[in-house]
C-alpha atoms as one frame of an Amber mdcrd trajectory, in Angstrom:
protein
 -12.190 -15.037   9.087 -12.610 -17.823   6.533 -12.487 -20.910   8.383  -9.958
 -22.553   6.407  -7.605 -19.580   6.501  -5.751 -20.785   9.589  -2.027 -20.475
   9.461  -1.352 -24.155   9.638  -4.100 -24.746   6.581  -3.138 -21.819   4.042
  -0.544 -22.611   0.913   1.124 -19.535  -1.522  -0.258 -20.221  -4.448   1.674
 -17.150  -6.362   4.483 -14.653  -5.135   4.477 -11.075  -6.554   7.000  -7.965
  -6.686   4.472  -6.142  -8.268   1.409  -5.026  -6.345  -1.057  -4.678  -9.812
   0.048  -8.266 -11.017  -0.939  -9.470  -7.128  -4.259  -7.270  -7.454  -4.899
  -8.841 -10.887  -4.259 -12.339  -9.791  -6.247 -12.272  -6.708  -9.315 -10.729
  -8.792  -8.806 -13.603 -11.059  -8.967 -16.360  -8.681 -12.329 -14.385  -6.603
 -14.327 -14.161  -9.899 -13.428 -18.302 -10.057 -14.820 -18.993  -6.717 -11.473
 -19.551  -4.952 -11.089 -17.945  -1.930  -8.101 -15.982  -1.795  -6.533 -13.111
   0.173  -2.729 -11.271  -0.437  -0.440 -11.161   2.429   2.260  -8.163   2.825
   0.323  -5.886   0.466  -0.553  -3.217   2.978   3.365  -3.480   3.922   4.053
  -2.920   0.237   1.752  -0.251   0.096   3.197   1.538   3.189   6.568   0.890
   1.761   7.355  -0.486  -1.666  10.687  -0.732  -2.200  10.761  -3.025   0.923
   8.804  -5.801  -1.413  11.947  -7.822  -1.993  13.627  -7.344   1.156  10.210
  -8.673   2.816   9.618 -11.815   0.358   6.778 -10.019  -1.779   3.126  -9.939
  -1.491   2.447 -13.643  -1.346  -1.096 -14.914  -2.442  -2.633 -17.236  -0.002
  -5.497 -20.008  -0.783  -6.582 -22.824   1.384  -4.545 -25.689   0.726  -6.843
 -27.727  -0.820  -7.386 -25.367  -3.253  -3.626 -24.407  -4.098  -3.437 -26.893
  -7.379  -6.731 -25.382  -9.034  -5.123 -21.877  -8.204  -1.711 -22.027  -9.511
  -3.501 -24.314 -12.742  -5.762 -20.807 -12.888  -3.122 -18.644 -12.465  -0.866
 -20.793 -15.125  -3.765 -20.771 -17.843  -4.065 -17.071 -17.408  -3.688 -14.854
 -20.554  -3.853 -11.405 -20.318  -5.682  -9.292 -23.324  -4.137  -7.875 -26.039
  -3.139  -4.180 -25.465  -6.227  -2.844 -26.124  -5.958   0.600 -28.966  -6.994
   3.449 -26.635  -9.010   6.271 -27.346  -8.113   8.098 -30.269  -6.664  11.414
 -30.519  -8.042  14.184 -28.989  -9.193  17.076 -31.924
């Protein structure tokens, strides 16, 4: 375990409903060099619709690095819809 990722040192830097958004946040804030990790996803894996009764899937940084990882998370855009592949002939 990360030795900074005791219970007492960790801050939510982002709450999700939706697993993807949480998967895509977390990725976002790895390939930046913050250490991150997403609590309650295997629970809303096992059992989705219990996401809101349970809080969401909460994403957890140290807490010295919960400013640069909500100012990452803030300044995120997402790409334009990319056009897919074309039609099939």
């Amino acid at each position: 375990m990360h030795p900074d990722w005791e219970p007492d040192k960790l801050a939510t830097a982002a709450i999700f409903y939706n697993l993807h958004e949480a998967d895509i946040a977390k990725g976002l804030l790895d390939s930046c060099g913050v250490d991150c990790f997403l609590c309650d996803e295997h629970m809303h894996r096992v059992h989705p619709l219990t996401s809101e009764i349970i809080g969401g899937v909460r994403l957890q940084v140290a807490q010295q690095d919960v400013e640069l990882a909500k100012e990452l998370l803030k300044e995120y855009q997402p790409p334009e819809d990319p056009a897919g592949p074309g039609p099939i002939e």
